[in-house]
N, C-alpha and C positions, 0 to 999 in steps of 0.2 A: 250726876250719873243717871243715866233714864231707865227704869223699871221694866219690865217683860211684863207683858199682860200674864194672867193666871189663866194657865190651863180651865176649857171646863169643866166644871168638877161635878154635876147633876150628868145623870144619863140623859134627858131630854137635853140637855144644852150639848152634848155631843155628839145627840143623833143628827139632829134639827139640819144643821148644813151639809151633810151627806143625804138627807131623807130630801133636802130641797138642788142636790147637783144632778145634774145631768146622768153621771154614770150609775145614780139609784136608781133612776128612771129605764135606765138600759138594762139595769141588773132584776129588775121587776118583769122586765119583759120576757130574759129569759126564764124567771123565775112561771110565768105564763106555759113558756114554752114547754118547761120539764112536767109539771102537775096535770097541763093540759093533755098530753100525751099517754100521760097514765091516766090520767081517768076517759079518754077515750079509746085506748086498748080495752079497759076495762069493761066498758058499756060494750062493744065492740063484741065479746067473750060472753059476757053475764049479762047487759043490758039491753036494754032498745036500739034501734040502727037512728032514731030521731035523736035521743040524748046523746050517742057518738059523733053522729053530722056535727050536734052544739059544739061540741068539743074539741072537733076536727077545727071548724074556723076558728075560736078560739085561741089554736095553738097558731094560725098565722097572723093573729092578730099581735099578740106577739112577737111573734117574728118581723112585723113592720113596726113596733115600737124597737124593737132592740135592733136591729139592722139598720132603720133608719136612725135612730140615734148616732151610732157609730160612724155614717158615712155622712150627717152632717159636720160632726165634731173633726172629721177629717180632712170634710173639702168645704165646708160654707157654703156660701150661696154660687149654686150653679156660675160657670164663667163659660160663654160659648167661643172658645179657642181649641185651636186641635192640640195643645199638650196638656190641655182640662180634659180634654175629651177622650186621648188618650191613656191619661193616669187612671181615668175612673173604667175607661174599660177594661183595664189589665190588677183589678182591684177586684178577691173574689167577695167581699161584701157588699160591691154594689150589685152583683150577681144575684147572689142570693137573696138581698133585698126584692131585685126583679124578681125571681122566680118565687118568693112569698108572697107577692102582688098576684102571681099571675095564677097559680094555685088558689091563693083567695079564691077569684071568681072565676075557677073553674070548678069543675065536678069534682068530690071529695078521691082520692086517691089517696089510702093507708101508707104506702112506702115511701111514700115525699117525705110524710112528717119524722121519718126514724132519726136521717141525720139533723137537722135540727135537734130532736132531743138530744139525741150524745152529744153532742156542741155544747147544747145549753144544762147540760147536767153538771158538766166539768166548770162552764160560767160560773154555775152558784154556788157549786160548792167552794170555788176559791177564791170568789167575791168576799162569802161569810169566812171562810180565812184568813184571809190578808187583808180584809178593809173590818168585815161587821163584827165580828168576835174582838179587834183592838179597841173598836169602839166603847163595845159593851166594857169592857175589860179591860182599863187603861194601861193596868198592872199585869198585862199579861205576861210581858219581855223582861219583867221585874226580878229582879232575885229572892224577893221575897212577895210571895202571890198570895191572894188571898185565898181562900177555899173554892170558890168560884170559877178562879183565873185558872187555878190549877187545871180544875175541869174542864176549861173552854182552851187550855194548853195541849191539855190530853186531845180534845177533839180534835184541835188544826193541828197535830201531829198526824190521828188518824185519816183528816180531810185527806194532807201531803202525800202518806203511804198511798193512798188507796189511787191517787192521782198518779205519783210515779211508778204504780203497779199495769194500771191499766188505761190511761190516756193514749200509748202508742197501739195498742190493741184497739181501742175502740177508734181511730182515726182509720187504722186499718180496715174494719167492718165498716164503717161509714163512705169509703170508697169504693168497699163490693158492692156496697146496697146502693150507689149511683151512678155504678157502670150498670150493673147488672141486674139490679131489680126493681130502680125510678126508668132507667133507659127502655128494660125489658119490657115493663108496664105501659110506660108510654106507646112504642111500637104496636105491642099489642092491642091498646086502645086505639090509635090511630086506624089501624087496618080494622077494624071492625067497628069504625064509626062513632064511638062511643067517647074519641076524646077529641083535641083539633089538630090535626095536621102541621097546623103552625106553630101550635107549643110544644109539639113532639122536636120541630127545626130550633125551636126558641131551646129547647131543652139541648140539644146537639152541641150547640154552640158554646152554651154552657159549658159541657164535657170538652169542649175543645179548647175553653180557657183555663179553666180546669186540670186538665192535661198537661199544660207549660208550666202551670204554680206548684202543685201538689204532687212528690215524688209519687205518698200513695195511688195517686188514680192512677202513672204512669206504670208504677207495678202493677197493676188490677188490669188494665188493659193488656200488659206484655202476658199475664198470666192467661187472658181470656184468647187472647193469639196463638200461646202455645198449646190449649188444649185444639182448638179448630185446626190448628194447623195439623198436629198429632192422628190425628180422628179423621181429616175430609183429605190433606194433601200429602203427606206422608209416606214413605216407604212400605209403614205399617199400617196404614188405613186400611179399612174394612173393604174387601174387594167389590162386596159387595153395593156399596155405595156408587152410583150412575155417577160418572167423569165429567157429567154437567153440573153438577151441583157442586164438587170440588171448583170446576172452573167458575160456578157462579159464587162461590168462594170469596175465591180468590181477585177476581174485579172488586168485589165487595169491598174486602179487607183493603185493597190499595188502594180503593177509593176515598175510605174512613184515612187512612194514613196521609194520602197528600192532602185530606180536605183538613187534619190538622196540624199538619205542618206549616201550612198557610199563614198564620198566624206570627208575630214575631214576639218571642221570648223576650220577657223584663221581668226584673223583681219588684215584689211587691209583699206586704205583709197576710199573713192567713185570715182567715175567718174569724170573726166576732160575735 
């Protein structure tokens, strides 16, 4: 009768093969992503604008180790076929992978990095949940714990709660702040020179894949419709408001509509 190898039983022998997989490496990135954000809000408020810029690429540095981790582990080595080519465009990790790239080496821009943070807050905290704390802690799921486990029990109950308290709230805010305040910024940089034109369009597109995966943007957007429409085209609109600018409105808006309509709906899994 052949033996089962023994569990390892030293913390270092069961860190070792998660600190050397792939998904430690992803889980670090995020780990980047979260610390980077707050110590560059930080600098930002109380520091130098030099030590927040550091901090600013930092957190997309990050965001291309953890991004690209994940869209390697998904698709391999590039296949140039149209159902390769396809899958990966209706995939919003490879998206956002792109638009971590392209921030890199653009001009620092504060409201890019927020949703990444909240993405990657909820990453580490239920990384060290459900992977690093069973590690530490072999005895965690144990009936009987040791004084340690208990503690690191107590913790992943608090990780849990705090996660099914506020993980649909914060997906929520992470879709206002990319209708309305990476879009908003963009536009506004674009029209005053200050940003490129073509990653304002690179950004659009974005929103327009976006759009078909993620119910939240698609309420963020119905929500931002029904206040313009409320306000410029309305029964109740302000009389006062010139009938051209409602009518230049409203091209607007049905122009944003068919231009993301265009697009053809597929599932696909969320963000990483």
């Amino acid at each position: 009768m052949s033996t089962r190898p023994a569990a390892p039983s030293s913390l270092v022998e069961r860190l070792k093969p998660l600190a050397l997989s792939p998904r430690f490496a992803w889980w670090v990135g995020h780990c980047i992503i979260t610390l980077g954000s707050f110590f560059y809000f930080f600098n930002k408020l109380f520091g130098s604008a030099a030590s927040a810029q550091s901090w600013y690429y930092r957190v997309y540095v990050g965001v291309l180790l953890s991004y690209g981790i994940t869209v390697w582990k998904t698709y391999g080595m590039p296949q140039f076929n149209s159902a390769f080519l396809q899958r990966i465009f209706m995939d919003d990790n490879v998206h956002y992978l792109l638009m971590g790239l392209l921030w890199y080496v653009s001009p620092p821009l504060f409201v890019t990095i927020i949703p990444f943070a909240v993405y990657s807050l909820f990453h580490v905290i239920d990384f060290a949940r459900a992977t690093l704390l069973p590690a530490i802690f072999p005895d965690l799921n144990s009936a009987t714990r040791s004084p340690g486990a208990t503690q690191a029990a107590n913790i992943a109950k608090g990780i849990k709660r705090f996660k099914d308290t506020y993980y649909d709230a914060g997906m929520k805010s992470v879709a206002k702040v990319e209708v309305i305040g990476v879009m908003g910024l963009q536009l506004l940089g674009a029209i005053t020179f200050q940003l490129s034109p073509l990653g304002t369009l690179f950004y659009a597109n974005f929103l327009r894949i976006r759009y078909h995966l993620s119910p939240h943007i698609r309420q963020t957007f119905t929500e931002v419709r029904t206040f313009f429409d409320n306000h410029l085209v309305s029964p109740n609109a302000n009389p006062k408001i010139p009938a051209i600018v409602g009518k230049g409105y409203v091209m607007i808006r049905d122009g944003i509509i068919s231009y993301g309509q265009s697009i053809v709906r597929q599932p696909t899994a969320g963000a990483q």
